[in-house]
C-alpha positions in Angstrom: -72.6 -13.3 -23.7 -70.9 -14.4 -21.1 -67.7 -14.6 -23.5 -68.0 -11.1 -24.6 -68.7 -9.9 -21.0 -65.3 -11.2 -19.6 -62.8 -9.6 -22.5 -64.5 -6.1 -22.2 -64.4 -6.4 -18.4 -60.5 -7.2 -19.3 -60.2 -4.1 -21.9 -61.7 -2.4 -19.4 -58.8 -3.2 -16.6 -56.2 -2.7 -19.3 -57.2 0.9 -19.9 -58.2 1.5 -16.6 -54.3 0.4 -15.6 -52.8 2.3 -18.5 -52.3 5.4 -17.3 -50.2 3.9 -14.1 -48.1 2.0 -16.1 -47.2 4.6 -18.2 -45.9 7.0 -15.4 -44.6 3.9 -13.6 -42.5 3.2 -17.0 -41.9 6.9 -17.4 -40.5 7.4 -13.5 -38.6 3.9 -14.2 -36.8 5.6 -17.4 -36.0 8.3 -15.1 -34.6 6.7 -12.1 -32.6 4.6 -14.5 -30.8 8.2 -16.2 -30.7 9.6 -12.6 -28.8 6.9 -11.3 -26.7 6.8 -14.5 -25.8 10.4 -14.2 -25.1 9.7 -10.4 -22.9 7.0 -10.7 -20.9 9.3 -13.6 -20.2 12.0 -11.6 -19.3 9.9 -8.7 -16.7 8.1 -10.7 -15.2 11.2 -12.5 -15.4 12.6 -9.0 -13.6 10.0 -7.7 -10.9 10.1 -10.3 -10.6 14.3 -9.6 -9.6 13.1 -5.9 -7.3 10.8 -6.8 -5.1 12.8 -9.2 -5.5 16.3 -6.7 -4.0 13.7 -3.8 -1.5 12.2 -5.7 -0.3 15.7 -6.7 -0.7 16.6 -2.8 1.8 13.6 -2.1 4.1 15.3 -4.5 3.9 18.7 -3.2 4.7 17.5 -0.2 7.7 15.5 -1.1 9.1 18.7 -2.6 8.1 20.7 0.6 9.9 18.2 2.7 12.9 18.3 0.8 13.0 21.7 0.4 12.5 22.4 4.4 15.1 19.9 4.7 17.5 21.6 2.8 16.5 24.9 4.7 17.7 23.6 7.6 21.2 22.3 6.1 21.8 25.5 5.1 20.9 27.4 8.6 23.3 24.6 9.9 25.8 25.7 7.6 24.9 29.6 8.2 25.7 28.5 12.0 28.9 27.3 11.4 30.1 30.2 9.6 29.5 32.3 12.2 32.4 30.2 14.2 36.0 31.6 13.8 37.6 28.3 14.3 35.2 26.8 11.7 36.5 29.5 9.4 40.2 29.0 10.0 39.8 25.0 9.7 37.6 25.6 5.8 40.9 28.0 5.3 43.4 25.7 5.8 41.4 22.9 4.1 40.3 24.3 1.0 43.2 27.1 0.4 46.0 25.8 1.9 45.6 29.2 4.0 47.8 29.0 7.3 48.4 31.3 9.9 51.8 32.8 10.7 52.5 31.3 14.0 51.8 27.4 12.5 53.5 25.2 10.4 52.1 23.4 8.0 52.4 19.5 7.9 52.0 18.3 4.7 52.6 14.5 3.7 54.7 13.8 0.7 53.1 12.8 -2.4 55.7 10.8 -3.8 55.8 7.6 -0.8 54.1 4.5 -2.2 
């Protein structure tokens, strides 16, 4: 009896531990998909970031070069509001003299 005694004591653990294995299995199962799904969207996340800052970098780039280009041509807008800066771009690019000066030109044809 003694025999029979100890294996239905055991049964009787085993069934009386049943039910907390099962919801420690089911809230393993679920812990294991939560962290899954976490580490996902982290990842994909992660990835999103990357590609927004390396378009950032290249916005940037262009925004820098364009404000640099801006100020060239406030430079330029500067200059033009010189006479003397006029008169030299008139002589330079149009051979454009005026009537008091002579023109020096050097001759094309030395070696």
């Amino acid at each position: 009896m003694s025999k029979y005694a100890s294996q239905t004591s055991r049964s009787q653990q085993s069934t009386k531990y049943a039910g907390g294995r099962r919801r420690l299995v089911i809230w393993m199962c679920f812990m294991i998909f939560f962290l899954g799904w976490a580490g996902y969207t982290l990842m994909n996340q992660r990835s999103q970031i990357a590609d927004i800052n390396m378009e950032l970098v290249k916005k940037e780039r262009t925004q820098a070069e364009s404000d640099q280009s801006v100020l060239q041509l406030e430079y330029e807008v500067n200059r033009l509001q010189d006479p003397e800066y006029i008169g030299q771009l008139a002589r330079k690019d149009y051979g454009l003299y005026r009537p008091e000066e002579t023109p020096i030109r050097p001759d094309v044809s030395s070696p």
